[in-house]
C-alpha beads as a LAMMPS data file, in Angstrom:
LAMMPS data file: protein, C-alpha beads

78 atoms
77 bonds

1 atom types
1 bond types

-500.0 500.0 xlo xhi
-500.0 500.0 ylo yhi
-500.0 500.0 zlo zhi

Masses

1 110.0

Atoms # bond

1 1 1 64.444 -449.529 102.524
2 1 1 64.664 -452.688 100.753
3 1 1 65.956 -451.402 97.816
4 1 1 68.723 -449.473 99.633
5 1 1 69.486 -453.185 101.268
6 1 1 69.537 -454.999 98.052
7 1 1 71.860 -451.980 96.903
8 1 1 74.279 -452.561 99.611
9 1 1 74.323 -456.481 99.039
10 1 1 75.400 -456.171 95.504
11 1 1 77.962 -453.893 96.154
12 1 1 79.137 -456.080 98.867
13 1 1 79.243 -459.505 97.261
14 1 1 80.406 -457.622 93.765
15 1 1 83.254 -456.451 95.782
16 1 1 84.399 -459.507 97.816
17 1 1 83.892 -461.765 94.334
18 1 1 86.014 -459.372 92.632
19 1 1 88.530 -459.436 95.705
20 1 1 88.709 -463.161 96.056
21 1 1 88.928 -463.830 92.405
22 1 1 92.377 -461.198 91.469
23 1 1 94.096 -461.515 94.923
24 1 1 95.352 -465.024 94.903
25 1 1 97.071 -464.238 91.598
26 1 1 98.987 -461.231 92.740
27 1 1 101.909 -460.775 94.910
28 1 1 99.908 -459.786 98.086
29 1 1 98.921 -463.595 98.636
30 1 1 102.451 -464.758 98.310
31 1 1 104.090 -462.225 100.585
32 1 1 101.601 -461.974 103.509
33 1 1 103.214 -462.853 106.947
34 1 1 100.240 -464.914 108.692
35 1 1 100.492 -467.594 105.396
36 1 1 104.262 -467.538 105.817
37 1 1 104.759 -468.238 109.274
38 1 1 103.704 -471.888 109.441
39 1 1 105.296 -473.576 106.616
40 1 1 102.227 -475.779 106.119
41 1 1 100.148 -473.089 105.319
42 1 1 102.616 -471.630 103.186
43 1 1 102.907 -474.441 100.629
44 1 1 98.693 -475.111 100.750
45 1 1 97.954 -471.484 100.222
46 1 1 100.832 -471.321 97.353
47 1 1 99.114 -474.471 95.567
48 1 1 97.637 -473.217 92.431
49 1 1 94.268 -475.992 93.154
50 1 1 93.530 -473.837 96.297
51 1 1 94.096 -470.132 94.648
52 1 1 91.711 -471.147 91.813
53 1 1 89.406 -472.601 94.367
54 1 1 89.441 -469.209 96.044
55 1 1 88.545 -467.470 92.952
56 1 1 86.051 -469.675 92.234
57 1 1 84.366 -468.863 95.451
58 1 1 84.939 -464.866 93.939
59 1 1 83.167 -466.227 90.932
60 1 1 80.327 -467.552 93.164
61 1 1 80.239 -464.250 94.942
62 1 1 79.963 -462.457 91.728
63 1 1 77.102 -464.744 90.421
64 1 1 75.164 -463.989 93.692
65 1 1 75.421 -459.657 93.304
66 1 1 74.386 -460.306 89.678
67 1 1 71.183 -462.326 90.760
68 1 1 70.327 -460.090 93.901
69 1 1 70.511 -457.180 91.157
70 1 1 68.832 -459.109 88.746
71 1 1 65.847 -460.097 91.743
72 1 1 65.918 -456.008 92.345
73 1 1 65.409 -455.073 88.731
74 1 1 62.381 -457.878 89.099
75 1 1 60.846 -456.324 91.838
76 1 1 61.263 -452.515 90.628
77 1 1 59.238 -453.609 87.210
78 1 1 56.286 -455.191 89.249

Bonds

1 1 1 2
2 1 2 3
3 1 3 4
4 1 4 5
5 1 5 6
6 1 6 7
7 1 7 8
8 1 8 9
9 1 9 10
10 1 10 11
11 1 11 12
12 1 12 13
13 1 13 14
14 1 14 15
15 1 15 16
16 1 16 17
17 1 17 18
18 1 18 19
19 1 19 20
20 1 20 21
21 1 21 22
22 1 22 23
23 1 23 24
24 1 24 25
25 1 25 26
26 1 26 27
27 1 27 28
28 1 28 29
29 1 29 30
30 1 30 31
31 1 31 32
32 1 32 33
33 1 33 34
34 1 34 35
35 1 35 36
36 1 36 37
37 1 37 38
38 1 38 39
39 1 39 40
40 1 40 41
41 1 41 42
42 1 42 43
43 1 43 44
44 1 44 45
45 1 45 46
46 1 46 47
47 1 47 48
48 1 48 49
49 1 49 50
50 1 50 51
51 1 51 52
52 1 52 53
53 1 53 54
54 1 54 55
55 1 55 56
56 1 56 57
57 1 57 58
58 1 58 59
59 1 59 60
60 1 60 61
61 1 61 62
62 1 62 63
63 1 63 64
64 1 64 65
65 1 65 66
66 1 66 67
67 1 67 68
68 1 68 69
69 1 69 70
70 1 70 71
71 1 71 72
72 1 72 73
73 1 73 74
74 1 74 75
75 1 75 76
76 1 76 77
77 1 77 78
């Protein structure tokens, strides 16, 4: 069972790192209704500081799935 679990986290964090770290740089970010709609949030969200702050959170996602895979290749050789 906790292999299954550590399965499911690293597909999960591999999938929201890879998420946060490509969709600030396409056009979905830029055309999304909810970040248009107040024009404050509009021009923070368009910043280029806060997309590559979001993809460096990606980034940080992706680290953690490679060390819970890493921790469940550890555990399968012991």
């Amino acid at each position: 069972m906790k292999r299954l679990l550590s399965v499911l986290f690293f597909l999960l964090y591999f999938e929201i790192g890879v998420l946060l770290l490509l969709i600030p740089w396409t056009g979905i970010w830029t055309k999304n209704y909810f970040v248009n709609h107040p024009p404050w949030m509009a021009t923070m969200v368009k910043n280029y500081f806060f997309r590559g702050a979001v993809s460096g959170i990606g980034l940080a996602d992706m680290w953690l799935a490679a060390y819970e895979l890493w921790h469940l290749w550890r555990r399968a050789s012991n």
